[in-house]
N, C-alpha and C positions, 0 to 999 in steps of 0.2 A: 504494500500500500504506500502510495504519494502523496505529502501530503503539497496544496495547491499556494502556491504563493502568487499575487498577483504584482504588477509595476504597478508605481502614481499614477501614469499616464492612461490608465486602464479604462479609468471611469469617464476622460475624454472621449477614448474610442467607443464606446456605449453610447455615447449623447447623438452619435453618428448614425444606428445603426436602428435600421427601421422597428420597431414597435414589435410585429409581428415576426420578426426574425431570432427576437431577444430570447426566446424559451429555448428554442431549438440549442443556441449558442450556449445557454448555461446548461443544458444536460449535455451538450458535447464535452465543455470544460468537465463536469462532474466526473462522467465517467474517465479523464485521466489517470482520477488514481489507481486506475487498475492497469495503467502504462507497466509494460510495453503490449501486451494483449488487446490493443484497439486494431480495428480498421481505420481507413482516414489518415492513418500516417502516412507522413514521409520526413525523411533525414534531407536537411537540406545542405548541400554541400562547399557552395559556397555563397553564402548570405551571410550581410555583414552584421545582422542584430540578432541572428534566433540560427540555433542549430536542427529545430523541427518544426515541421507546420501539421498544424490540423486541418481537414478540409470542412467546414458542415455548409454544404448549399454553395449559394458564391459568397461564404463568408471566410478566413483562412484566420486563423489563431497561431501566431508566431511563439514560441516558446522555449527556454533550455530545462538540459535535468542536471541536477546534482546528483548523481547517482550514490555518492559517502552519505548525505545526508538526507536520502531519498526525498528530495525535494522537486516541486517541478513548479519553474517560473514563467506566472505567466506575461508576455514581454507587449504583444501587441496585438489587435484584434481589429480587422477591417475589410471592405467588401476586396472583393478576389482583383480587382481592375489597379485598386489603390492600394494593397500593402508590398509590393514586389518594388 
């Protein structure tokens, strides 16, 4: 189990994202903690803020893991067009 830390900047990227899109995006985050066993991953290879992205819809959740401290950060959250 992981546990979810999120950025400052997190609650900006919320204020962005449509109304009806917002539930989907918190049970995607939710079930993290059961990282690495998701689908929807991918390891991004070379992105300069997030070592992993989540897919849910066209919305993409940038994120790294601590793996010593089973931690998983969440870094940035935004439509699929505007976080890349």
């Amino acid at each position: 189990m992981f546990k979810i830390i999120y950025a400052k900047s997190i609650s900006k990227d919320l204020k962005k994202i449509t109304k009806n899109s917002l539930p989907q995006i918190k049970f995607g985050i939710e079930e993290l903690i059961n990282f690495p066993n998701i689908s929807n991953i991918k390891h991004l290879s070379n992105h300069p803020l997030a070592d992993y992205r989540l897919r849910i819809g066209n919305y993409r959740v940038l994120f790294d893991v601590d793996w010593e401290n089973r931690e998983i950060q969440i870094l940035k959250i935004g439509h699929r067009q505007d976080i890349y």
